[in-house]
N, CA, C and O atoms as a MOPAC input file, in Angstrom:
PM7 MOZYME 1SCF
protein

 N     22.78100 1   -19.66300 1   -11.80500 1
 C     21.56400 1   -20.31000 1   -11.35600 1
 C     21.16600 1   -19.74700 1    -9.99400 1
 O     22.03000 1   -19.63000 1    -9.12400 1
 N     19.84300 1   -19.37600 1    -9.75500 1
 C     19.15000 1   -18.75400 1    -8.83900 1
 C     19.09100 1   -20.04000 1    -7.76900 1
 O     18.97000 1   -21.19400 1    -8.18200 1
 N     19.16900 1   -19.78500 1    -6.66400 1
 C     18.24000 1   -20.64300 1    -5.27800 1
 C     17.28400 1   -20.17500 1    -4.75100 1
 O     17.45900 1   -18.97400 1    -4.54400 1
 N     15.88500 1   -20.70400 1    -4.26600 1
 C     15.07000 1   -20.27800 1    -3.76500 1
 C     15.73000 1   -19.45400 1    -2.70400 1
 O     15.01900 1   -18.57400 1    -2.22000 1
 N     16.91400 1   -19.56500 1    -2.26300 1
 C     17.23100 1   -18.61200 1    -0.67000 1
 C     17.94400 1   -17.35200 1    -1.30400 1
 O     18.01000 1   -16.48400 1    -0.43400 1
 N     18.40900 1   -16.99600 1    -2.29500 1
 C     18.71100 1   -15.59400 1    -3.02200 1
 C     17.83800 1   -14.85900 1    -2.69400 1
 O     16.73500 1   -15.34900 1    -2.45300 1
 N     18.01900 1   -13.63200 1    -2.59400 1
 C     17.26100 1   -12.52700 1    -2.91300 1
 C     17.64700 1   -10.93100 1    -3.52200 1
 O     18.38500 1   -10.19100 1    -2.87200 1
 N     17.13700 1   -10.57400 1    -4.64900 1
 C     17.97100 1    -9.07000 1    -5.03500 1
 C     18.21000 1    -8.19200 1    -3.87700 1
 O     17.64300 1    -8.23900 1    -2.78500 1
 N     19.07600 1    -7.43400 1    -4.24900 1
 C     19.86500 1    -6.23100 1    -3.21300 1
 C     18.48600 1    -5.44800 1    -2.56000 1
 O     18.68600 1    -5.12700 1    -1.38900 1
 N     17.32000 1    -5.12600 1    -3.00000 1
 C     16.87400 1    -4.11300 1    -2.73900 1
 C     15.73300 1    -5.24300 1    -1.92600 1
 O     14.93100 1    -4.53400 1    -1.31900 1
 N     15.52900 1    -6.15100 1    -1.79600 1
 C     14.92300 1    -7.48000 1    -0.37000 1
 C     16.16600 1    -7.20800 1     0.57100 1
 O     15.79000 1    -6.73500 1     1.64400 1
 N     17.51100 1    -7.36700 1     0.48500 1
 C     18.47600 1    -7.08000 1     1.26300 1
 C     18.27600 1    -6.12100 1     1.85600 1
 O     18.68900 1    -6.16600 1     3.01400 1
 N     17.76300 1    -5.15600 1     1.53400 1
 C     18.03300 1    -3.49400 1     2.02100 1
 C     16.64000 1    -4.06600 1     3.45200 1
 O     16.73200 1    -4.41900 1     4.62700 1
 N     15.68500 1    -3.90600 1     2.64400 1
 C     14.59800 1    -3.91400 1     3.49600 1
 C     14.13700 1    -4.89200 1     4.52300 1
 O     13.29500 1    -4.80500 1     5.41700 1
 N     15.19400 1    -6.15900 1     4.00800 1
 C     14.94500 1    -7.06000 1     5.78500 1
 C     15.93800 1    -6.09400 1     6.65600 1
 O     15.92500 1    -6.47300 1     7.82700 1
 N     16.64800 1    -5.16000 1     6.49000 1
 C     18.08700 1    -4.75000 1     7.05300 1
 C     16.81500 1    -3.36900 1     8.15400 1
 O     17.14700 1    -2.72000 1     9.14600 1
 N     15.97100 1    -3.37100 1     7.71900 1
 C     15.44300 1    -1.88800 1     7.85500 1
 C     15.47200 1    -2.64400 1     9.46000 1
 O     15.55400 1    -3.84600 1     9.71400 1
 N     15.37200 1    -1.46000 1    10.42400 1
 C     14.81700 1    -1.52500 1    12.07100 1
 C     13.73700 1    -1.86500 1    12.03100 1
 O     13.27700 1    -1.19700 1    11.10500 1
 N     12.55500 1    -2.79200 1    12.61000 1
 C     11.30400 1    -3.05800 1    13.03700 1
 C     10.80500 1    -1.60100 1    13.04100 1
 O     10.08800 1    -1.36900 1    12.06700 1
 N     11.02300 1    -0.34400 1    14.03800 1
 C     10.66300 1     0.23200 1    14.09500 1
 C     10.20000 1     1.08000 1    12.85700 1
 O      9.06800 1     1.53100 1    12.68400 1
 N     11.27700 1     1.21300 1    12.03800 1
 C     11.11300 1     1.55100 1    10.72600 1
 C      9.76300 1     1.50400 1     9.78200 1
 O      9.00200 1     2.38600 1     9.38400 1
 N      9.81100 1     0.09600 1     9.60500 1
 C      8.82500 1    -0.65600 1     9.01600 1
 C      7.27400 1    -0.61500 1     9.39100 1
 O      6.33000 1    -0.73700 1     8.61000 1
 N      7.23400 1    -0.40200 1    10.86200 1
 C      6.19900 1     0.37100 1    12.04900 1
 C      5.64000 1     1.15900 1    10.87900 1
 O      4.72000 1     1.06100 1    10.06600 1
 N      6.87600 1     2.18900 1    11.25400 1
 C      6.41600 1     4.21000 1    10.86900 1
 C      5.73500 1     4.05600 1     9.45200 1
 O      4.81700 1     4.70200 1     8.94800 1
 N      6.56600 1     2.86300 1     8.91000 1
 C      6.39900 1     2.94400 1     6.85200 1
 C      4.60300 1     2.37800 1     6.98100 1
 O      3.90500 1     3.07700 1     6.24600 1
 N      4.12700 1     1.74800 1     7.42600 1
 C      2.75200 1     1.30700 1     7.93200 1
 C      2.12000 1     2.40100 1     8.43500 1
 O      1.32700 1     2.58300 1     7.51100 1
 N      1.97200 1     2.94600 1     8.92900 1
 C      1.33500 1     4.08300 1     9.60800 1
 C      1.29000 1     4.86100 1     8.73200 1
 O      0.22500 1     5.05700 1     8.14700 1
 N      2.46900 1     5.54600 1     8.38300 1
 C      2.50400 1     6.38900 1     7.23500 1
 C      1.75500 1     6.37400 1     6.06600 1
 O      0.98300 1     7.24300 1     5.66200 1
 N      2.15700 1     4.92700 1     5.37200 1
 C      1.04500 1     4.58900 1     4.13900 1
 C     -0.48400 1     5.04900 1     5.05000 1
 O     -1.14000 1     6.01800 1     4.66800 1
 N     -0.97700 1     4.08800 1     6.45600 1
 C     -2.34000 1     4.24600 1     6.71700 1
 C     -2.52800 1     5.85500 1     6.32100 1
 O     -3.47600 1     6.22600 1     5.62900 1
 N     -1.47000 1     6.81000 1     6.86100 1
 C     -2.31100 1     7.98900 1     7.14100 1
 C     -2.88800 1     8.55800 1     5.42400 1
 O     -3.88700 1     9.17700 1     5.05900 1
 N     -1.86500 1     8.06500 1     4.79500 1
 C     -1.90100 1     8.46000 1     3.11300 1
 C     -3.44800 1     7.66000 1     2.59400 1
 O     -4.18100 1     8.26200 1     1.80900 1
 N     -3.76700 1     6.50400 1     3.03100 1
 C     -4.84900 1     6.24100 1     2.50600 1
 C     -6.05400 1     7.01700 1     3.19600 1
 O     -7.20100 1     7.02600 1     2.75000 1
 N     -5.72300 1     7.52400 1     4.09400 1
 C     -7.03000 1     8.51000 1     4.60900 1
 C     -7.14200 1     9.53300 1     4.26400 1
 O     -8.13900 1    10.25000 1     4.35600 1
 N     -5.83800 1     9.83200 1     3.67600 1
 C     -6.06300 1    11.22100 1     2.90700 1
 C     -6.52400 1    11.05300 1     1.57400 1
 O     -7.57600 1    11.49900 1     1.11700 1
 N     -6.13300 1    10.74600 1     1.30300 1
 C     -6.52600 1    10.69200 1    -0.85400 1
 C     -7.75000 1    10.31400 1    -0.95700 1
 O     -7.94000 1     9.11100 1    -0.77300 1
 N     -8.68800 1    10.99000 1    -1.20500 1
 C     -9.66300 1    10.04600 1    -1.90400 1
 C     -9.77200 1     9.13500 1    -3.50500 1
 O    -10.84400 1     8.69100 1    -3.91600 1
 N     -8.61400 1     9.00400 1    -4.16400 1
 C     -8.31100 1     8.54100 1    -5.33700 1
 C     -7.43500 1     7.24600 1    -4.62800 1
 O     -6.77500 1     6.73300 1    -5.53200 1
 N     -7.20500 1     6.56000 1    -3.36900 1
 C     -6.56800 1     5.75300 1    -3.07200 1
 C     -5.47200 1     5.56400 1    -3.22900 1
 O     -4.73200 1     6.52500 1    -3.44000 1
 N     -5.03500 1     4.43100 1    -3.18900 1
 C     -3.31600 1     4.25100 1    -3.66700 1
 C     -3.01500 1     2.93800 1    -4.67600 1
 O     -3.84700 1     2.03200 1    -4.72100 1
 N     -1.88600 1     2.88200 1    -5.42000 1
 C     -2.07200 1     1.66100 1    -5.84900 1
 C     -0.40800 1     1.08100 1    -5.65500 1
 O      0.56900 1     1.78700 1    -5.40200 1
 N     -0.42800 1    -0.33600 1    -5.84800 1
 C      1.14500 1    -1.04500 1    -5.55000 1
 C      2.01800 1     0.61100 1    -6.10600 1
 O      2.48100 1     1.54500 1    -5.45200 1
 N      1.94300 1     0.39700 1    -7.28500 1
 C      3.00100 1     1.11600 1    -7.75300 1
 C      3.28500 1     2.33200 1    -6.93000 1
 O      4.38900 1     2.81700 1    -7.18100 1
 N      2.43400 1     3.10000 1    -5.80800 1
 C      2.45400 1     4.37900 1    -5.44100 1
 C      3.42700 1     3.97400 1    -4.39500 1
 O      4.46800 1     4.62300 1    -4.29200 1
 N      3.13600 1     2.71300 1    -3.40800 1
 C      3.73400 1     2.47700 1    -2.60000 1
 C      5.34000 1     1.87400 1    -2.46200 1
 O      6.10000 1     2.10800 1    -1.52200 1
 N      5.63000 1     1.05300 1    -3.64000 1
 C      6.68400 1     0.85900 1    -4.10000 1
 C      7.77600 1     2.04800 1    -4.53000 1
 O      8.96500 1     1.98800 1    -4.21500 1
 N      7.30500 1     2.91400 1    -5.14200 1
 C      7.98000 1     4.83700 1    -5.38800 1
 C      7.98200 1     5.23500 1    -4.08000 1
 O      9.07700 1     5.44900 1    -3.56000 1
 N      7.04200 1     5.37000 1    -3.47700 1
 C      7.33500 1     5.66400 1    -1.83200 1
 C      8.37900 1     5.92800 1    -1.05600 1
 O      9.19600 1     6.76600 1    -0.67500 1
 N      7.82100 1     4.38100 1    -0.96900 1
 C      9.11800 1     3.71300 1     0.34700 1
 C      9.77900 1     3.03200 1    -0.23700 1
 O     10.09800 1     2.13200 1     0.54000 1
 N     10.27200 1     2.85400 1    -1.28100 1
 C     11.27500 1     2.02100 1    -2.59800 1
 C     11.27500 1     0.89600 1    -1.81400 1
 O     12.03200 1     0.81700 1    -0.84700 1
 N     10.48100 1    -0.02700 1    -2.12500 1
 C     10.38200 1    -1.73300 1    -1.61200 1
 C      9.83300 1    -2.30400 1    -3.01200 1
 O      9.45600 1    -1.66500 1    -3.99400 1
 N      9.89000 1    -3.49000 1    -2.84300 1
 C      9.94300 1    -4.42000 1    -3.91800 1
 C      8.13400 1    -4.97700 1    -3.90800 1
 O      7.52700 1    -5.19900 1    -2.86100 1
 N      7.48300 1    -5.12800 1    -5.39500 1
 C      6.17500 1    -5.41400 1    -5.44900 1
 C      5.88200 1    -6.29600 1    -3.89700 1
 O      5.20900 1    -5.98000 1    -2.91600 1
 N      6.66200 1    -7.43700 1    -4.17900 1
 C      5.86500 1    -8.20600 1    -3.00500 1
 C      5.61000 1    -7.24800 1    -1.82300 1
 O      4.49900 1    -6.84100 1    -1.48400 1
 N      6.42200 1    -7.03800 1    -1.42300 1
 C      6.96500 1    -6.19900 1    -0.13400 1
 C      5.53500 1    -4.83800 1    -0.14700 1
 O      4.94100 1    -4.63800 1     0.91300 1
 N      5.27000 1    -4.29000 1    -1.01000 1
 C      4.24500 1    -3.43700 1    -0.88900 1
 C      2.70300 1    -4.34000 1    -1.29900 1
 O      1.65800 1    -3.69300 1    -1.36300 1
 N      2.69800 1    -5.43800 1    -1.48600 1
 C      1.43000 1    -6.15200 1    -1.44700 1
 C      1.11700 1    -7.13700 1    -0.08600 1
 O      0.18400 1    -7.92400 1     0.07600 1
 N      2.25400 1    -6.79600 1     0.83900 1
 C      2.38100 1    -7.52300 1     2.18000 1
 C      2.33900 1    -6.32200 1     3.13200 1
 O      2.02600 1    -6.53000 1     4.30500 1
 N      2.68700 1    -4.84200 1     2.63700 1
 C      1.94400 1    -4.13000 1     3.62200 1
 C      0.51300 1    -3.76400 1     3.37000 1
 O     -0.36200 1    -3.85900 1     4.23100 1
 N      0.34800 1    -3.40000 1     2.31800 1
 C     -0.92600 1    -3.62900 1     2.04000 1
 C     -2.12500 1    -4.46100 1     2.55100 1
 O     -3.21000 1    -4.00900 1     2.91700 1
 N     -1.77800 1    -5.63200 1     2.51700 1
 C     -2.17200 1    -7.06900 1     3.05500 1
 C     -2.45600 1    -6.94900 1     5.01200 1
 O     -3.44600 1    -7.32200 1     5.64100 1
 N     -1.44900 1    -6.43400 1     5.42300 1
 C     -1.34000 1    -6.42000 1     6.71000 1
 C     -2.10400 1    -4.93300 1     7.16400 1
 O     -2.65400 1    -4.83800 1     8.26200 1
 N     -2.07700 1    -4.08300 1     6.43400 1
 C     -2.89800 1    -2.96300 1     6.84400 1
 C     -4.61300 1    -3.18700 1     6.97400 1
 O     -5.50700 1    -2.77400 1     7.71300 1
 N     -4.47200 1    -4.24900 1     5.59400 1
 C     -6.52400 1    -4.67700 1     5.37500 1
 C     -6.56400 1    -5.58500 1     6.22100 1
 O     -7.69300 1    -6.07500 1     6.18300 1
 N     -6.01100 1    -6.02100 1     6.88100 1
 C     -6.17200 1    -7.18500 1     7.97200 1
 C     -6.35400 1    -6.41100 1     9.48400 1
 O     -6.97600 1    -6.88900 1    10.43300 1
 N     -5.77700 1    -5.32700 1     9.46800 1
 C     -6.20900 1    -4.45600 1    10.73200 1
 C     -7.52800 1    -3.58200 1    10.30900 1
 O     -8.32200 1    -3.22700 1    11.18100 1
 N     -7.71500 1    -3.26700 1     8.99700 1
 C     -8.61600 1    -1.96200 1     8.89400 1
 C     -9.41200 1    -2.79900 1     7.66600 1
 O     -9.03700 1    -2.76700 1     6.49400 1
 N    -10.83500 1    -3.71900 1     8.25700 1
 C    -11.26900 1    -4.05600 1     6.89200 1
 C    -11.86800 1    -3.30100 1     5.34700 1
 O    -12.03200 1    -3.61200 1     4.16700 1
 N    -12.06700 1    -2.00100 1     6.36000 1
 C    -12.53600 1    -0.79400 1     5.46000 1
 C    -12.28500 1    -0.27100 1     4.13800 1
 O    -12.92700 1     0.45200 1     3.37600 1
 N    -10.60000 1    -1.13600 1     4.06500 1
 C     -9.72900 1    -0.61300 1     3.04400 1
 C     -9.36800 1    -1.12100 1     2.23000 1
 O     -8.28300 1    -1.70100 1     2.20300 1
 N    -10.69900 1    -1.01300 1     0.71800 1
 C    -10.96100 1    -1.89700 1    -0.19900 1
 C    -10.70900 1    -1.47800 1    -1.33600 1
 O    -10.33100 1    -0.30900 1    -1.41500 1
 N    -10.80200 1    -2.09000 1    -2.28400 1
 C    -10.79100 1    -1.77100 1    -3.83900 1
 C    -11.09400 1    -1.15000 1    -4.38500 1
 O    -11.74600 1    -1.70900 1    -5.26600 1
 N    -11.07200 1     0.03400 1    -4.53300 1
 C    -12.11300 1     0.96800 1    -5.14700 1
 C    -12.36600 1     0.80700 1    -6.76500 1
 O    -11.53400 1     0.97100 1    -7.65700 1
 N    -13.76600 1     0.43500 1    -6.89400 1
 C    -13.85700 1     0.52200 1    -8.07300 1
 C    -14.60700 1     1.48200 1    -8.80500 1
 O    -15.43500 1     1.11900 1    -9.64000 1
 N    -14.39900 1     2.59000 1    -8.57600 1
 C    -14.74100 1     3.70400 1    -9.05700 1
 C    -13.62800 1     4.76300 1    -9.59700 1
 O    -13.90700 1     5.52400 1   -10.52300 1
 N    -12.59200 1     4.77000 1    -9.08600 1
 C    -11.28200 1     5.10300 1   -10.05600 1
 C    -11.07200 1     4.32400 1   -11.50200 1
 O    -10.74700 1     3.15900 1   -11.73400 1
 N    -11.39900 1     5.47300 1   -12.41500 1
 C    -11.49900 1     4.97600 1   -13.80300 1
 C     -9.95500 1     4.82700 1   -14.18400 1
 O     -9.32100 1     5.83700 1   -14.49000 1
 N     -9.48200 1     3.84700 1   -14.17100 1
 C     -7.61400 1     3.43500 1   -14.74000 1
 C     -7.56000 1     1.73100 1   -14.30000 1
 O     -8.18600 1     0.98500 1   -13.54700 1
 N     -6.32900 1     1.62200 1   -15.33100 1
 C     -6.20800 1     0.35600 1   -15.67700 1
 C     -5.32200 1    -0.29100 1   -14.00400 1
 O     -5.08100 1    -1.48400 1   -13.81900 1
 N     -5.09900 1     0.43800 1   -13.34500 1
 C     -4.50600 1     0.13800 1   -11.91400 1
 C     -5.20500 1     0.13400 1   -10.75300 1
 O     -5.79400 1     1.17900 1   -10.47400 1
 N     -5.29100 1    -0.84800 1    -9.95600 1
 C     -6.06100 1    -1.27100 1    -8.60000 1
 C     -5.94700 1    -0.27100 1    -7.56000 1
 O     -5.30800 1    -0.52200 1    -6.53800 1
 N     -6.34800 1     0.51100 1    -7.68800 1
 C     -6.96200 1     1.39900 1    -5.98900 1
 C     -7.47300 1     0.94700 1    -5.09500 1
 O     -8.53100 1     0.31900 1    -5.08600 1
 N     -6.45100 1     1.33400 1    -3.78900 1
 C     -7.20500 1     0.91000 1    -2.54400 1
 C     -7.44100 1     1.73200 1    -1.47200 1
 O     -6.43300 1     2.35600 1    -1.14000 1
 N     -8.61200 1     1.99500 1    -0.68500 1
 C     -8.79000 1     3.28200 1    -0.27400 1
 C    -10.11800 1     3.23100 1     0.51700 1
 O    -10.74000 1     2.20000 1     0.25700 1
 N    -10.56600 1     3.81800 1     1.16200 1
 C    -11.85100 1     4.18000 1     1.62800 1
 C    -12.31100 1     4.37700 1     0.91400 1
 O    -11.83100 1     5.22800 1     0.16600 1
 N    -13.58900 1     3.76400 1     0.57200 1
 C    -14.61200 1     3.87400 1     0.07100 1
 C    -15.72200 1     5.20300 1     0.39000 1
 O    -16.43100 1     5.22900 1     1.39700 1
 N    -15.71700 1     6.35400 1    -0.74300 1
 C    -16.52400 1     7.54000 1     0.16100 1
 C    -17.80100 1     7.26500 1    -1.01900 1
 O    -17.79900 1     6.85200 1    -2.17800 1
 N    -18.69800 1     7.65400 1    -0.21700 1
 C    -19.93500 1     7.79100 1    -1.18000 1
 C    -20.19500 1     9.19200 1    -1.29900 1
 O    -20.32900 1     9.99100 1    -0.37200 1
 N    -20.26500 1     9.44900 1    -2.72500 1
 C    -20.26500 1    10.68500 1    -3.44800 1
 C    -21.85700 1    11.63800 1    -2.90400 1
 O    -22.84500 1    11.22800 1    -3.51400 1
 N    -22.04600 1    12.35900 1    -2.26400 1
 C    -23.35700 1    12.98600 1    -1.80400 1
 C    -23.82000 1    14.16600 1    -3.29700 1
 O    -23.26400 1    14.71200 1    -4.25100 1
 N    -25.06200 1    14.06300 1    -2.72900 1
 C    -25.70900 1    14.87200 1    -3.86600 1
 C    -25.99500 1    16.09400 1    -2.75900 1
 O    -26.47300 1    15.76700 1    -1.67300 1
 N    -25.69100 1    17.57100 1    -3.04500 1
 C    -26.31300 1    18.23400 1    -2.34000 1
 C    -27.99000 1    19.07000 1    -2.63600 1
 O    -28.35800 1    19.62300 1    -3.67200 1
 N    -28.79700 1    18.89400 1    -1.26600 1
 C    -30.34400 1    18.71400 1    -2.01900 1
 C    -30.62700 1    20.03400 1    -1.74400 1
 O    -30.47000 1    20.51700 1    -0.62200 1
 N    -31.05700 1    20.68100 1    -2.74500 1
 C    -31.02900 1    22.04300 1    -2.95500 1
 C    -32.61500 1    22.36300 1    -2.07800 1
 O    -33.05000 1    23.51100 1    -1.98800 1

């Protein structure tokens, strides 16, 4: 029987990480969403930095709370949530 105060090995790992750590893993993702224009989704970030769903929907969470910019894209055609700068596609006028 589970207790709400359990947690699997791999929540263990990552409260264990240095603050600083966790810093760089934030930054890092930011710089990745400025690069891609196809965004990112949970799953990219979880393969990443091997953290657990929640854990990559709480950096996530805390990144759009500093940078409101960094929204949903719904223009990536797939069954998975992209999040990313929003670029608007230009037409070039001949």
């Amino acid at each position: 029987m589970m207790h709400m105060y359990d947690t699997d090995e791999q929540e263990v790992m990552e409260m264990q990480k240095p603050r600083y750590s966790r810093v760089s893993d934030l930054l890092e993702l930011l710089i990745t969403i400025e690069r891609r224009t196809d965004g990112i989704t949970y799953q990219y970030i979880i393969d990443e930095f091997n953290v657990s769903r929640r854990t990559a929907e709480r950096m996530l969470k805390g990144l759009r709370e500093i940078d409101p910019n960094i929204v949903e894209l719904d223009y990536i055609l797939d069954t998975r949530k992209h999040y990313g700068y929003y670029r608007q596609k230009f037409k070039l006028s001949q």
